[in-house]
N, C-alpha and C positions, 0 to 999 in steps of 0.2 A: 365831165364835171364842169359846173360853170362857179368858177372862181372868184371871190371879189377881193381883189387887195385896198391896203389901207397902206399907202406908201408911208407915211412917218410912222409909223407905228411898227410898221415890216411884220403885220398881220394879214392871214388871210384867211376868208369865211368863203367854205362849200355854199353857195346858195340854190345850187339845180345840179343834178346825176339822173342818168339812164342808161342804165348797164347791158350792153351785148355784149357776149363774149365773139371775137373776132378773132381770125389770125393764126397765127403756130399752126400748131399741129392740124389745126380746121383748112387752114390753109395749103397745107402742103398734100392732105390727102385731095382735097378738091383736084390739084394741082397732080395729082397721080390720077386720079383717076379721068379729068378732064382735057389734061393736056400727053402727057406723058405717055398713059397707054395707047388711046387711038392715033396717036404717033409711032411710038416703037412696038406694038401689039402686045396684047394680053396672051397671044398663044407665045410670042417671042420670048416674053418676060416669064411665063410657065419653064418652057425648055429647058432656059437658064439657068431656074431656078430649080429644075426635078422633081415641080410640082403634078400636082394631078391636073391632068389636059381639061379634066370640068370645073373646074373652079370658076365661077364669076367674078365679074374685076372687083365686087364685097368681099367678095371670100379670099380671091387672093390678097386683098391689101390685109385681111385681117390674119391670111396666113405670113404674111412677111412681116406682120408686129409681132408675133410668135416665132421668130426663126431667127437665130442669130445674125447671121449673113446679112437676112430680110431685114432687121434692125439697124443694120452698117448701110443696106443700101437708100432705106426711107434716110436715114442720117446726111447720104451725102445727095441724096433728091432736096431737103429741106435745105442745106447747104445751096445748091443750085438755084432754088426758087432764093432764097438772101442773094446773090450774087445778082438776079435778074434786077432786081429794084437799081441797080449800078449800071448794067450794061443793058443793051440792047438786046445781047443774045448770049446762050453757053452753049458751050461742045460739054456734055454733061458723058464725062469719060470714067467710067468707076471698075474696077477690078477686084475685088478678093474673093480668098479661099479659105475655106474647114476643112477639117479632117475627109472631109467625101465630093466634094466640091472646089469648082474655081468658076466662078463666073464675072463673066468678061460683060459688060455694057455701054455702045456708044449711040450716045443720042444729040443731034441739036436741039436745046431748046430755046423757043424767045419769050420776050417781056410781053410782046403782045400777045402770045397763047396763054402766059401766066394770068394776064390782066382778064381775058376772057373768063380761063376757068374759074376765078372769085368773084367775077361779076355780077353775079346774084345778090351777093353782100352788099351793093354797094346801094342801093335803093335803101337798106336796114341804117347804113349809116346817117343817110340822110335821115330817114325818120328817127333816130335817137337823137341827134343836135335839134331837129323842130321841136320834139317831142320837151326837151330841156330846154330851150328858148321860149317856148310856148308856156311853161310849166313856171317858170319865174318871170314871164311877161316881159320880158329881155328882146330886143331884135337884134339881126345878126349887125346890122351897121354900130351897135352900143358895144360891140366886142372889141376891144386894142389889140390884144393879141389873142394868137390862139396855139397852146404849146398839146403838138403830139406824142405818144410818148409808144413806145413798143416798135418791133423790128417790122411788122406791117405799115405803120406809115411813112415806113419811108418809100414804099410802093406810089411808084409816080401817079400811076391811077388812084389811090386813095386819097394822095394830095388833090389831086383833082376833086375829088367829090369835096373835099373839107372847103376849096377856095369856091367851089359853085354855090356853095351858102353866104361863107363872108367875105368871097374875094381875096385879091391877092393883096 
């Protein structure tokens, strides 16, 4: 959204929006499926799990949103992917068990496999702030500030895309 304040008045008028949905959960599956399996493998992550050996990495992510375990362990992947935007890398160390189950997972992951696997995104970002600058006749140099707001921007790659429009 492109914001206009009125400092004396401590008003502010919407004048340009372009909505993508970014982020969370889009995020972290990219992030399992792009970084995370062809790392610690899709047959690995089966085993573990006592799934069926044919699953594809669709069908497993969507069997582990169905599965309680499955839901603890997308919980502390998403966890892992928030931590990356802080550090450089995680030992992404997770354990639990159900009544029929215990499964054990250690994986390294880094920021730069994170940043890779959303990488697709980051072209869309750009086109949504042109798209909004364009659209109210605005250029990026007329911007003061520019306030991010969601657990995605603080992904140092996404900072990146936002200052390659209006700098730092």
């Amino acid at each position: 959204r492109l914001v206009k304040s009125d400092d004396e008045k401590g008003r502010h008028e919407v004048i340009g929006k372009h909505r993508i949905t970014l982020g969370g959960e889009q995020y972290t599956e990219l992030f399992f499926k792009k970084a995370f399996i062809p790392k610690y493998g899709r047959m690995n992550l089966i085993q573990a799990f006592g799934y069926d050996h044919t699953l594809s990495v669709d069908e497993l992510w969507e069997r582990l949103g169905n599965d309680s375990l499955g839901v603890q362990f997308i919980d502390a992947l998403d966890k892992a992917k928030c931590e990356l935007s802080y550090e450089d890398d995680n030992i992404f160390s997770w354990a639990e068990a159900d009544a029929n189950r215990f499964v054990k997972i250690n994986c390294e992951l880094t920021r730069s496999e994170l940043e890779k696997s959303i990488s697709d995104s980051f072209n869309d970002i750009r086109i949504a702030i042109q798209t909004c600058l364009s659209e109210t006749h605005i250029t990026s140099g007329n911007i003061d500030e520019v306030l991010m707001a969601g657990g995605s921007s603080l992904i140092p790659a996404i900072i990146g895309v936002v200052k390659s429009v209006f700098g730092d």
